[in-house]
C-alpha positions, -999 to +999 in steps of 0.1 A: -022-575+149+000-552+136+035-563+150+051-534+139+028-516+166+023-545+192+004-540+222+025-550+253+016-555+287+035-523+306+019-530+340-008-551+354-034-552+334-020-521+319-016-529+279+000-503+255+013-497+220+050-499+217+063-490+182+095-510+168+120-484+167+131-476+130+162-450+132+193-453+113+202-412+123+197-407+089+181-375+078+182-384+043+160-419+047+128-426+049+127-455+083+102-476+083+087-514+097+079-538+078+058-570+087+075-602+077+060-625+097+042-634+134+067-616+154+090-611+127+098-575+120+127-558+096+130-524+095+140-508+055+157-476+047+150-458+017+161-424+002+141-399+009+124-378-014+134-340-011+121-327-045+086-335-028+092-320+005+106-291-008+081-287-038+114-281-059+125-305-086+164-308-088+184-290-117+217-285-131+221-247-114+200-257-083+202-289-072+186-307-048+204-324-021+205-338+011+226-336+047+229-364+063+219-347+098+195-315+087+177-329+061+168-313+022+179-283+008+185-266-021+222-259-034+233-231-059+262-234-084+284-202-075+300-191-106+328-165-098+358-155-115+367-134-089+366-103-113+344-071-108+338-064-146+325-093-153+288-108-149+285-140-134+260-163-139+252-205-144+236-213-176+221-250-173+219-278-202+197-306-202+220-325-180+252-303-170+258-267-161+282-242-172+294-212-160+293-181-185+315-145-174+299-119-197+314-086-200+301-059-171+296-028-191+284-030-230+272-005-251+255-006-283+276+029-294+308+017-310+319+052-307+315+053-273+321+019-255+320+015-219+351+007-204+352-012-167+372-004-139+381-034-123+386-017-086+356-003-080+332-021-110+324+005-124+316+016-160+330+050-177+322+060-212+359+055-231+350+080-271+370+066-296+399+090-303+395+101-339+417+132-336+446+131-368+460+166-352+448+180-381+433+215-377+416+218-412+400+181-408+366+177-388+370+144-372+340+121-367+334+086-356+302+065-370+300+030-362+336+026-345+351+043-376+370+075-381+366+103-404+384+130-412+366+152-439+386+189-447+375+226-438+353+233-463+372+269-467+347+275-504+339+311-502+321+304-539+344+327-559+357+304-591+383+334-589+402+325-558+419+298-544+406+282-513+430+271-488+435+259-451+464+265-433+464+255-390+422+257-391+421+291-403+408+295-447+425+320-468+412+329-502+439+336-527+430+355-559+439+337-589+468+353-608+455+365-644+489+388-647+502+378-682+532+402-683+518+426-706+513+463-698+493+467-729+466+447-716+441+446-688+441+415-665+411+406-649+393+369-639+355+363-644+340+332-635+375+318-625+385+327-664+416+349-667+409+382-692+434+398-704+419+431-726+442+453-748+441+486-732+433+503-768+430+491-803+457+488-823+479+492-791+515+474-795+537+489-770+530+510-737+542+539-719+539+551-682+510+574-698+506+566-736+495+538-761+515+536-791+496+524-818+502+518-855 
């Protein structure tokens, strides 16, 4: 006879199963008779297992819980830092959880990072500024860094000098003048020449050489 599930007499001659009750309200136990004796009946309660039911084992991010009244169900760790730029998430450990806020936007362009706008979440391009104001410089940016390399204003001729003035290059011609009429003054190969005007010439005049 199981006495857990006696056979009582409901009416005569009328004989049926009548279950002990087992219910402690519990949704989170497992209720159930046990036999102890002839007539003697005790009724256990033990923890029910939700990883089975739900086919779920329990982990740091997800565990697995229990309500008392509507049975197993999975939680989720809600990591929020109540920012929109930033990217919330739980990263689990062996036994513990933690929760990480990585940046929103990220670019792999130092030169151009990504800046977030917290009111909206949204990501702009931000260039690095690399202008010095200088209009004879080009300004670049490589890996995050400026550079500001001059107007190449070299028009090739060893007899000038190259300069920059506001962006714009002006090529002066070198001065070969050495103060002498008697003597012609000319630059080759950004060498100043400076050639009698006759042999023998010591002294000049509007139109004439005097020689000796």
């Amino acid at each position: 006879t199981d006495y857990c599930r006696p056979q009582m007499c409901t009416a005569p001659g009328v004989c049926s199963e009548v279950p002990v009750v087992c219910d402690d309200a519990n949704a989170c136990t497992d209720d159930t008779c046990q036999v102890l004796g002839v007539w003697n009946t005790t009724c256990s309660y033990t923890q029910h297992d939700c990883a089975a039911e739900l086919g779920q084992s329990s982990s740091p991010c997800f565990p697995v819980k229990c309500n008392t009244r509507s049975g197993c169900f999975v939680d989720e760790i809600t990591c929020n830092d109540n920012r929109g730029c930033t990217l919330d998430s739980c990263v689990e450990g062996s036994s513990s959880y933690e929760c990480t806020y990585d940046p929103l936007c990220s670019s792999t362009d130092l030169c151009t990072p990504l800046l977030c706008l917290e009111a909206n979440a949204t990501c702009v391009p931000a260039p690095v500024d690399c202008s010095d104001n200088n209009l004879c410089t080009v300004d670049t940016c490589s890996g995050g860094l400026c550079a500001h390399t001059p107007v190449n204003c070299d028009d090739g001729d060893l007899c000038t000098t190259d300069t920059c003035t506001s962006g714009n290059c002006t090529h002066t011609p070198i001065n070969c003048d050495d103060s002498n009429p008697c003597t012609t003054d000319t630059c080759l190969g950004g060498v100043c020449l400076n050639t009698l005007v006759a042999e023998g010439c010591v002294a000049c005049g509007p139109n004439a050489c005097i020689t000796t």
